[in-house]
ChimeraX commands (.cxc) that place a marker at each C-alpha (Angstrom):
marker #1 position -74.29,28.90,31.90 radius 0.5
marker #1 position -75.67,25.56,31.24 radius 0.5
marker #1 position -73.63,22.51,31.08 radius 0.5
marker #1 position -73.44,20.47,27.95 radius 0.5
marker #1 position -74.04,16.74,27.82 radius 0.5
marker #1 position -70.52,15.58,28.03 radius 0.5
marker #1 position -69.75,18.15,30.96 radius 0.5
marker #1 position -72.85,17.21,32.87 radius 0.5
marker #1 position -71.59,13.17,32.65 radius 0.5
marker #1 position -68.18,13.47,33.10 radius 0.5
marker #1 position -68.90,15.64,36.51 radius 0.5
marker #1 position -71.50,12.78,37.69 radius 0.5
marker #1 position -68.32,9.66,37.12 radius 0.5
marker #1 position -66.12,11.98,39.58 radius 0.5
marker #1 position -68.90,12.06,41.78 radius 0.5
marker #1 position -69.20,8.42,41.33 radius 0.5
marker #1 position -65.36,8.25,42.02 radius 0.5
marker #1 position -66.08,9.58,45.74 radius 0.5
marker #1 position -67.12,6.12,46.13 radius 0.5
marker #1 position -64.24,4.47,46.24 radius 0.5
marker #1 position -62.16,2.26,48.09 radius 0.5
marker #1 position -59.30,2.50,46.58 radius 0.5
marker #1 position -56.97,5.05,47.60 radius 0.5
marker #1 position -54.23,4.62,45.09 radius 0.5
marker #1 position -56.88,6.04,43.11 radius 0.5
marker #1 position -60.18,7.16,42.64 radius 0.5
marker #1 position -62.23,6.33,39.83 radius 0.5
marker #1 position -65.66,6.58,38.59 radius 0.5
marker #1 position -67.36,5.59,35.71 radius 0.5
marker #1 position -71.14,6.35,34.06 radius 0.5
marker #1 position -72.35,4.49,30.88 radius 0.5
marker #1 position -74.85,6.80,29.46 radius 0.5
marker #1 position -77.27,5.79,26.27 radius 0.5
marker #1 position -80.28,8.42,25.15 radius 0.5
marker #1 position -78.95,10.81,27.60 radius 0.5
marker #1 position -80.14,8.55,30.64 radius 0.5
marker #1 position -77.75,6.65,33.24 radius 0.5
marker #1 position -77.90,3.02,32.62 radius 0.5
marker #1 position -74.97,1.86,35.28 radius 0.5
marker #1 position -72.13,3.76,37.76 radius 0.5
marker #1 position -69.23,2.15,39.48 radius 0.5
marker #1 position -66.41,3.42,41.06 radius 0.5
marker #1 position -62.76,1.38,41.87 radius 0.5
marker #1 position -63.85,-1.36,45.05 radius 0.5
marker #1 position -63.58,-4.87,46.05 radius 0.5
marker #1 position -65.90,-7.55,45.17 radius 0.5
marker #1 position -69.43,-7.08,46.96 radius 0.5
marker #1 position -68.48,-8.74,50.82 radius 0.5
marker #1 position -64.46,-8.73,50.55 radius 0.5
marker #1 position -62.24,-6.26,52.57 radius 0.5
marker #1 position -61.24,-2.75,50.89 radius 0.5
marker #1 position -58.35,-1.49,50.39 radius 0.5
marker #1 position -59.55,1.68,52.83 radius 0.5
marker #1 position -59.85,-1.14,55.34 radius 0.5
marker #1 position -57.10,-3.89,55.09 radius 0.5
marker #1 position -54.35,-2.34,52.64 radius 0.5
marker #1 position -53.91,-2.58,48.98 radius 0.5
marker #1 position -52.75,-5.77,47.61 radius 0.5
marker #1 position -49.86,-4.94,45.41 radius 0.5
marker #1 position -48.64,-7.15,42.81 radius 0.5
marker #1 position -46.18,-6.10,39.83 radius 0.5
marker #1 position -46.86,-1.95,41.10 radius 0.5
marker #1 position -51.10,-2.47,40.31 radius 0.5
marker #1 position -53.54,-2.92,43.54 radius 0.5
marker #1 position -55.59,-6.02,42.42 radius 0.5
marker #1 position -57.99,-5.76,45.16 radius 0.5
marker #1 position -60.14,-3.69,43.52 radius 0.5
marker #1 position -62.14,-4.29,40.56 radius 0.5
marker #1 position -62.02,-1.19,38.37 radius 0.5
marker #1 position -64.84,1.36,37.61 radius 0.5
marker #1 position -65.44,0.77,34.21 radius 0.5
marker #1 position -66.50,-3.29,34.78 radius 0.5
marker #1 position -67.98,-2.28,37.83 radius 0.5
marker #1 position -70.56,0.43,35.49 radius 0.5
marker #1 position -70.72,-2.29,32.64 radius 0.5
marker #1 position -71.78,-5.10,34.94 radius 0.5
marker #1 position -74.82,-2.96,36.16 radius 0.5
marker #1 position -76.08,-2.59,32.29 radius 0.5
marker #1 position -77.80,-5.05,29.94 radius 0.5
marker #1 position -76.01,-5.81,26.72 radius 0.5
marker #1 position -78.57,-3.64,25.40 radius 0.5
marker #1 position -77.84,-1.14,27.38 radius 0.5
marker #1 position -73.96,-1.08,26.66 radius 0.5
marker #1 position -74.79,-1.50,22.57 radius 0.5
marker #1 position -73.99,2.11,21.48 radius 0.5
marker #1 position -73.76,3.77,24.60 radius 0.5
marker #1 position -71.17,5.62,26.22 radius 0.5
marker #1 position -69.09,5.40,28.72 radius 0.5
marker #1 position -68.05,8.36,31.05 radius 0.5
marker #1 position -64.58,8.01,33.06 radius 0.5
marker #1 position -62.52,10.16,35.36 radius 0.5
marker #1 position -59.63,8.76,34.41 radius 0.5
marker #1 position -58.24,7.02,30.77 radius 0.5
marker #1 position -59.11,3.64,30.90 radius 0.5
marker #1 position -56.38,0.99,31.49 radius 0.5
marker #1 position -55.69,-1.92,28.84 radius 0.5
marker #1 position -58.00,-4.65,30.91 radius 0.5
marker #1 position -60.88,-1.95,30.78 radius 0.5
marker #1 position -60.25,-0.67,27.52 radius 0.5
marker #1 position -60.97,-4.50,26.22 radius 0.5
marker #1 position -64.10,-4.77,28.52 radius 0.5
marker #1 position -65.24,-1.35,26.89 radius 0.5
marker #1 position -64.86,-2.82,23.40 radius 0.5
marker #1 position -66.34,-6.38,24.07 radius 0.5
marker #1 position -68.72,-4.60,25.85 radius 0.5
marker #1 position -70.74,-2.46,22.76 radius 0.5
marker #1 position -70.20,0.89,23.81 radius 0.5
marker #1 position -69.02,2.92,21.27 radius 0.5
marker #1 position -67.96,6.35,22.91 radius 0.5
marker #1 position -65.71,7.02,25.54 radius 0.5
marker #1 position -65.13,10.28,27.21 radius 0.5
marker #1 position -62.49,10.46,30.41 radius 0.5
marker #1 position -61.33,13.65,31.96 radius 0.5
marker #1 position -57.50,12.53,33.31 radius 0.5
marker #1 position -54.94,11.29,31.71 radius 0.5
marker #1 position -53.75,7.42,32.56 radius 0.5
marker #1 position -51.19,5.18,30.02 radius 0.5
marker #1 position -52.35,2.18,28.96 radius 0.5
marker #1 position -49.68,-0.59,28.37 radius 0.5
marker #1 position -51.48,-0.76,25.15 radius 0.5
marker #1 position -53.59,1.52,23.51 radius 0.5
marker #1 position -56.95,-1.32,22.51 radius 0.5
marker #1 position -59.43,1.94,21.39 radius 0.5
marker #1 position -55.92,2.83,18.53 radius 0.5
marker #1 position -57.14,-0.88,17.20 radius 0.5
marker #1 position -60.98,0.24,17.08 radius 0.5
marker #1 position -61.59,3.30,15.04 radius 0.5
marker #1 position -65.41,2.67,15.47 radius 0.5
marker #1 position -64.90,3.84,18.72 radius 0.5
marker #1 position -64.60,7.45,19.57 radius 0.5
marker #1 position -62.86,8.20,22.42 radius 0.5
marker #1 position -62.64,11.78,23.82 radius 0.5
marker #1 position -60.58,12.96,26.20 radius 0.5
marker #1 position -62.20,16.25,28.54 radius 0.5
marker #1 position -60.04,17.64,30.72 radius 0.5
marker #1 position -61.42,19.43,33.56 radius 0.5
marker #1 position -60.18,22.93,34.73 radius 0.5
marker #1 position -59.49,21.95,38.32 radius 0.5
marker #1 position -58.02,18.23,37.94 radius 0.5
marker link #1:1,2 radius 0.2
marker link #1:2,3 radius 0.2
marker link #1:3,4 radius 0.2
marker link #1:4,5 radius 0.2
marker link #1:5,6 radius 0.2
marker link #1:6,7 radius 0.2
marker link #1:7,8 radius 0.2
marker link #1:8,9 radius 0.2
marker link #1:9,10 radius 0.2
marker link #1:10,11 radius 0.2
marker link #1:11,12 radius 0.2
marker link #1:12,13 radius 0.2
marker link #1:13,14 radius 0.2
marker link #1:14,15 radius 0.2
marker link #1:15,16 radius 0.2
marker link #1:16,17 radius 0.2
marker link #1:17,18 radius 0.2
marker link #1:18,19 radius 0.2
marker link #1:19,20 radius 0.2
marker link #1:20,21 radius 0.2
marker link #1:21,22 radius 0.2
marker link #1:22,23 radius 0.2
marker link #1:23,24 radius 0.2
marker link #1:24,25 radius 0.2
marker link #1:25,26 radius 0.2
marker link #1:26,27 radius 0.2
marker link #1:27,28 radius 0.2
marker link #1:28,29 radius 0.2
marker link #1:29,30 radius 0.2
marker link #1:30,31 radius 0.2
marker link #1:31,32 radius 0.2
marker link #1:32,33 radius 0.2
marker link #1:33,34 radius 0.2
marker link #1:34,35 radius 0.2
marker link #1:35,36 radius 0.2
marker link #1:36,37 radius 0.2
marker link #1:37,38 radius 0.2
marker link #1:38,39 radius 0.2
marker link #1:39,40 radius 0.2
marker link #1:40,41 radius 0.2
marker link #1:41,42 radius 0.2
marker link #1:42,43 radius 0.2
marker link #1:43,44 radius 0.2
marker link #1:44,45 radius 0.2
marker link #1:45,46 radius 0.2
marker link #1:46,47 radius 0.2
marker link #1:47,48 radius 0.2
marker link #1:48,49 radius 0.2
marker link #1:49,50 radius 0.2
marker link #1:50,51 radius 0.2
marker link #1:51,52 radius 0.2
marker link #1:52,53 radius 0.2
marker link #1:53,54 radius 0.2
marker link #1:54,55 radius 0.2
marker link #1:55,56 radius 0.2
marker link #1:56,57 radius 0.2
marker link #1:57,58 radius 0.2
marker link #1:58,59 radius 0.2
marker link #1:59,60 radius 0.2
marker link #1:60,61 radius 0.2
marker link #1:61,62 radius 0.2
marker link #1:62,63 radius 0.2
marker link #1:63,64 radius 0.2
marker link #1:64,65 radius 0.2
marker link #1:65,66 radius 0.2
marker link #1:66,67 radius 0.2
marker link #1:67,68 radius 0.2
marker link #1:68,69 radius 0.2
marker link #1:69,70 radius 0.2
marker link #1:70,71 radius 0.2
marker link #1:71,72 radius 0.2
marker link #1:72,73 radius 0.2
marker link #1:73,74 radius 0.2
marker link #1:74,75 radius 0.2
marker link #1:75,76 radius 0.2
marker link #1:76,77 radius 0.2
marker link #1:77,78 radius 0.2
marker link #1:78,79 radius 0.2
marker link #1:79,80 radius 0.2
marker link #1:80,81 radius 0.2
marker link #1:81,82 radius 0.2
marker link #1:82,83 radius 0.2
marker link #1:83,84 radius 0.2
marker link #1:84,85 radius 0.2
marker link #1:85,86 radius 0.2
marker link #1:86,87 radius 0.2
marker link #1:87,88 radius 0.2
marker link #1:88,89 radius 0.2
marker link #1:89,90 radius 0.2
marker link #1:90,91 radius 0.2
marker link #1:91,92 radius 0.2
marker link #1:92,93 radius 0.2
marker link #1:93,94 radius 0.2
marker link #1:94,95 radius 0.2
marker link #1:95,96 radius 0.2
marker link #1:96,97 radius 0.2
marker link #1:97,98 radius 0.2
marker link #1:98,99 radius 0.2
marker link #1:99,100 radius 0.2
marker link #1:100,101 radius 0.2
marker link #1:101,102 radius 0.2
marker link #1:102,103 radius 0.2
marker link #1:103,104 radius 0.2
marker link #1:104,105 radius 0.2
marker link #1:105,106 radius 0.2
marker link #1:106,107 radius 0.2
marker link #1:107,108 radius 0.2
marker link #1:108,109 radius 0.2
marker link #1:109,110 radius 0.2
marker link #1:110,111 radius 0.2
marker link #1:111,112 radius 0.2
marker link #1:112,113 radius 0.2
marker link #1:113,114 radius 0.2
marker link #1:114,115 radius 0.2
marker link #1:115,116 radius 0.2
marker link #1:116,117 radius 0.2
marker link #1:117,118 radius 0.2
marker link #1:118,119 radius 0.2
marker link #1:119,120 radius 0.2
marker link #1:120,121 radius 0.2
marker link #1:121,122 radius 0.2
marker link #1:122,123 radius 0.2
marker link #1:123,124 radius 0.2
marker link #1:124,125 radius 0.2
marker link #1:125,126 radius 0.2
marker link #1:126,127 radius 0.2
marker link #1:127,128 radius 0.2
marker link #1:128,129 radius 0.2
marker link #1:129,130 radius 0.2
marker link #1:130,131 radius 0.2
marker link #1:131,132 radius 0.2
marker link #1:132,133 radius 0.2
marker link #1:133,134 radius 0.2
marker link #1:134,135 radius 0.2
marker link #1:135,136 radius 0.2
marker link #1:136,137 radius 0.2
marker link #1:137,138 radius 0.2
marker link #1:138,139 radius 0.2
view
């Protein structure tokens, strides 16, 4: 059977997740407009500091902050044209920090697959945005 849209995206962002560096958690994220990829990222350090994998999480109030997350790492690699209307594709609920970069950001749909609580629930604030939550059968 042939995989719908939402199916076929949220599979690539936990392929995306293998990516990371971060094992307190793996993350990816895809920000999809027209049915094309515009940007992927995955939980990692800044581009030339030490990962987590490598030197240790750095742990402050119970949160690694070594890592910047998936969802700024996908938004960085689109245009704000891009982002304007697109959606964004996540293994994993986005947290409060993200869910604010999603909104600043444009997009306007977000799909994740595993549940996460926010502190605060930003997309409850935002009705323009949909947010869908897809649970796979094996997570």
């Amino acid at each position: 059977m042939r995989k719908d849209w939402d199916t076929y995206f949220i599979d690539i962002a936990f392929e995306v997740a293998g990516r990371s560096t971060c094992p307190r958690r793996y993350v990816g994220a895809v920000v999809v407009k027209d049915k094309r990829i515009k940007g992927s990222g995955y939980n990692g350090s800044p581009s030339g500091l030490p990962h987590c994998i490598d030197e240790g999480c750095m742990m402050v109030n119970n949160h690694c902050v070594r890592c910047i997350h998936a969802e700024a790492n996908a938004i960085l690699e689109c245009s704000p044209e891009e982002r304007k209307g697109a959606a964004i594709y996540v293994t994993d609920r986005p947290c409060a920090e993200c869910s604010k970069l999603i909104i600043q950001s444009g997009i306007t749909r977000v799909v994740y697959a595993r549940e996460y609580p926010p502190d605060f629930d930003w997309f409850a604030l935002t009705p323009e945005i949909e947010v869908v939550h897809l649970p796979r059968g094996d997570d």
